[in-house]
TIMI-63205 format. One record per residue (C-alpha): residue number from 1; residue in three letters; x, y, z. Coordinates in nm, 2 decimals, padded with zeros to 4 digits. Example, Ala and Ser with C-alpha at 12.3 -4.5 7.8 and 13.67 -1.06 7.14 Angstrom:
% TIMI-63205
REC     k     r        x        y        z
REC     1   ala    01.23   -00.45    00.78
REC     2   ser    01.37   -00.11    00.71
//
This chain:
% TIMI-63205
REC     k     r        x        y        z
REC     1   unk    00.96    04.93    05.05
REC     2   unk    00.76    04.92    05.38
REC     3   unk    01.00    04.88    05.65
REC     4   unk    01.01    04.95    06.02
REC     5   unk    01.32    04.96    06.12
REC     6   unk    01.71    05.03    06.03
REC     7   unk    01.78    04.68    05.95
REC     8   unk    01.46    04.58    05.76
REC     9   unk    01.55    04.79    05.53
REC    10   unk    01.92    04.70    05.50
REC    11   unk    01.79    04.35    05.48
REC    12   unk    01.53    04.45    05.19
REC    13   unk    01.81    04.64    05.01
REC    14   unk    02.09    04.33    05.03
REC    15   unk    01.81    04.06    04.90
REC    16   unk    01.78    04.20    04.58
REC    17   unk    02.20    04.16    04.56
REC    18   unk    02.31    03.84    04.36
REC    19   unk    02.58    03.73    04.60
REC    20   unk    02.45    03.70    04.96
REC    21   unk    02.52    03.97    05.20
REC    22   unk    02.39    03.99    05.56
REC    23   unk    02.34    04.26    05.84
REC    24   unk    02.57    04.24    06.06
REC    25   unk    02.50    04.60    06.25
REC    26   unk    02.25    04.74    06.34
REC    27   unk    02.21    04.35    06.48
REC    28   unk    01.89    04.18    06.50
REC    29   unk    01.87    04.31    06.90
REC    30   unk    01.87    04.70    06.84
REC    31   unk    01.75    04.71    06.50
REC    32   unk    01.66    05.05    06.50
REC    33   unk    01.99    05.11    06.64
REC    34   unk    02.08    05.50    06.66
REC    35   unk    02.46    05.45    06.55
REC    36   unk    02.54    05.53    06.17
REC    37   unk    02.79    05.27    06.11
REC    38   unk    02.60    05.02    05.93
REC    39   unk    02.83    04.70    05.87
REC    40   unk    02.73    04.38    05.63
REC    41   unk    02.92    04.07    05.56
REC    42   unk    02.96    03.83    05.25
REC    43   unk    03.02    03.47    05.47
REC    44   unk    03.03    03.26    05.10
REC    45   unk    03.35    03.55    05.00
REC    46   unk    03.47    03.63    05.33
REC    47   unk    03.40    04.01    05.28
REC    48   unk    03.29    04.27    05.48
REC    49   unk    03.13    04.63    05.36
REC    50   unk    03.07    04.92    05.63
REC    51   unk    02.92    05.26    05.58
REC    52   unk    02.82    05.52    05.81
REC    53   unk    02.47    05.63    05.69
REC    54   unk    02.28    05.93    05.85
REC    55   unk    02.02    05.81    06.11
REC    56   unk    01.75    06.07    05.96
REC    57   unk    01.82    05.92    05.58
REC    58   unk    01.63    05.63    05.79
REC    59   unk    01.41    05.83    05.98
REC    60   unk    01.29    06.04    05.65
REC    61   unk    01.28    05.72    05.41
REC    62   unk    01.52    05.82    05.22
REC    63   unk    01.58    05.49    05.09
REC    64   unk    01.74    05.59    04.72
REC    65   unk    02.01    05.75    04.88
REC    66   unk    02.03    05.42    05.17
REC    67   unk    02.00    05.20    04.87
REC    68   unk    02.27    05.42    04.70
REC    69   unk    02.52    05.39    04.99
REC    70   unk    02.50    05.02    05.03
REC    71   unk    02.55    04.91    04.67
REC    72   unk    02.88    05.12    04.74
REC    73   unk    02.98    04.96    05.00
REC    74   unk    02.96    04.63    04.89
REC    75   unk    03.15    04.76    04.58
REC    76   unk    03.42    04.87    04.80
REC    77   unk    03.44    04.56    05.06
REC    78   unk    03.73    04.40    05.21
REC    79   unk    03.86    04.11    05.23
REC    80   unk    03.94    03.90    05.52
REC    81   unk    03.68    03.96    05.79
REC    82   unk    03.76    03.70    06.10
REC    83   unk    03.50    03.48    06.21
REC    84   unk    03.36    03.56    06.59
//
């Protein structure tokens, strides 16, 4: 995975998931945005998945453990997320 920022490679990690799940935060404005929360949302289930990930797990590549922390998110996501 060649990616240059935070959310290219949150959005190479979520294509590879069967349901579709997109980037919510870091958005598509700061994408190499220094905050850890990282937040995704399900719009076909009306779920939503956050996770604070460690801006050097980014910064070092270490995308096992990114990939890692995402796939348990979106095993743990909520319900209910409101529109806007």
């Amino acid at each position: 995975m060649d990616a240059v920022n935070k959310r290219e490679i949150l959005d190479a990690i979520l294509q590879n998931e069967e349901e579709l799940w997109i980037v919510i935060k870091p958005s598509r404005l700061n994408p190499c945005d220094p905050d850890e929360l990282c937040v995704f949302q399900n719009p076909a289930q009306y779920k939503e998945a956050s996770i604070e990930i460690p801006t050097r797990w980014f910064r070092d590549r270490e995308l096992g453990m990114i990939e890692s922390a995402v796939k348990d998110a979106i095993a743990n996501a909520s319900p209910g997320y409101k529109h806007g």
